[in-house]
C-alpha positions in Angstrom: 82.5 139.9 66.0 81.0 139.2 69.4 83.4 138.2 72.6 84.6 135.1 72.8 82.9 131.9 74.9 82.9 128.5 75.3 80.4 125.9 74.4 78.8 122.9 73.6 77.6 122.1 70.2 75.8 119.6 69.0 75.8 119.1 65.5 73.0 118.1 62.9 75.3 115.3 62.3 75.0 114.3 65.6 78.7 114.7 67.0 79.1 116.8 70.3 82.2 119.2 70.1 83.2 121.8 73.1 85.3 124.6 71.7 86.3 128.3 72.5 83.6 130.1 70.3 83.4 132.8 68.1 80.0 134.0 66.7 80.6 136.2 63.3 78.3 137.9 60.4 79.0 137.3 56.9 76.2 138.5 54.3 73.4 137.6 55.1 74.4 133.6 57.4 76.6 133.9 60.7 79.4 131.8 61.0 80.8 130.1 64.1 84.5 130.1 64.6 85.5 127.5 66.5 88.9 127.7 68.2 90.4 123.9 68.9 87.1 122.3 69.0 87.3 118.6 70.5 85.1 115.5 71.1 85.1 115.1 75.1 84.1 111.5 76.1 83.3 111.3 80.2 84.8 108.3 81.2 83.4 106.2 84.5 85.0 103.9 87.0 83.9 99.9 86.1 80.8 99.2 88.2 80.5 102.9 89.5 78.6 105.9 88.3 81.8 108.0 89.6 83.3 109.7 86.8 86.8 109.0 86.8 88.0 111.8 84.2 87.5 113.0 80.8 89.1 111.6 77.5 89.6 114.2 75.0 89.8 113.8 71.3 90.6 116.7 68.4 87.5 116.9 66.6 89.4 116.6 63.1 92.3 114.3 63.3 93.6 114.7 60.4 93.5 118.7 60.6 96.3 120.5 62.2 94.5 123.6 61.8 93.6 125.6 65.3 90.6 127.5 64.4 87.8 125.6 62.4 84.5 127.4 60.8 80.9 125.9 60.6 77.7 127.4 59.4 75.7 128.1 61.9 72.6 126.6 59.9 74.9 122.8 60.6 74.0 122.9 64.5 71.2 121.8 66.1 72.0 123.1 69.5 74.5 125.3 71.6 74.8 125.8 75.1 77.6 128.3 76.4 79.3 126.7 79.5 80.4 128.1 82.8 81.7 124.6 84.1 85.1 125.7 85.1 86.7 122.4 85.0 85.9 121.4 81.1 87.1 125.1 80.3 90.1 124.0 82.0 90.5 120.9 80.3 90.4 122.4 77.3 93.0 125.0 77.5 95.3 122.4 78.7 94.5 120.0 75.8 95.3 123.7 73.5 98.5 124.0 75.5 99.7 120.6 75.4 98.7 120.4 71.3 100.9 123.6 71.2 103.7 122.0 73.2 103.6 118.6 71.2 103.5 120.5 67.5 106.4 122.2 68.8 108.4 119.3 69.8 107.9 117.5 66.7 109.9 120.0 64.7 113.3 119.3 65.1 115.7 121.0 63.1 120.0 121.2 63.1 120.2 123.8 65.6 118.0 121.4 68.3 120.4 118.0 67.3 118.5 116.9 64.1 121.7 115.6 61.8 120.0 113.2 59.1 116.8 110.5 59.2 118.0 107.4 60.3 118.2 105.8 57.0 120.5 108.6 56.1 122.4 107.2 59.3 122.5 103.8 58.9 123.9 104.6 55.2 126.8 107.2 56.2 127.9 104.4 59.2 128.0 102.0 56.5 130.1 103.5 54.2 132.7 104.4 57.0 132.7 101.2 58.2 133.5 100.3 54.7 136.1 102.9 54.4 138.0 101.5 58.0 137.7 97.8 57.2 139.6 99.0 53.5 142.5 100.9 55.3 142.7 98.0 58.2 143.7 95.3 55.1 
């Protein structure tokens, strides 16, 4: 496997994705690795050609998987990038994806006790049980 870079791809489908890449060989085809590969849409200021910032998408939504593999015979072009910025962008997107995944498991140990139907349910039934003993 060759070092690691990052990129620009654009697909024979036509979508653009930038990634952290990974170039390997496997019999006789060479597969891409793609580590968190996202759509990047440049976005402008209304009535300006002034870029105002970058909105960036995961490529597969409904994937929670990090690193992604695609034949290379599926892209039409690559182009390694030394834009410091988009690299930067990109490992904050990994980062904050890291972050978010973590914060959505909550367990007893961080305060989870029961859903909120579970909840509503339990309060019920004591409410139940005082207004009983209160007759």
């Amino acid at each position: 496997m060759e070092d690691d870079f990052y990129a620009s791809l654009k697909l024979i489908s036509g979508e653009e994705v930038f990634a952290k890449v990974a170039a390997c060989d496997e019999d006789d085809r060479t597969l891409l690795l793609l580590h968190s590969p996202v759509m990047v849409q440049q976005i402008k200021l209304p009535g300006a050609n002034i870029t105002a910032g970058y909105k960036v998408e995961p490529w597969l939504k409904t994937s929670s998987e990090d690193i992604l593999v695609v034949d290379m015979n599926r892209i039409m072009t690559m182009v390694e990038c030394h834009d410091l910025e988009m690299i930067s962008i990109h490992q904050r997107y990994v980062q904050d994806s890291a972050e978010d995944s973590m914060r959505n498991h909550i367990d007893r140990r961080m305060g989870y006790i029961s859903s909120v139907k579970d909840a509503k349910l339990m309060l019920e039934k004591l409410y139940q049980m005082e207004s009983r003993d209160n007759s």
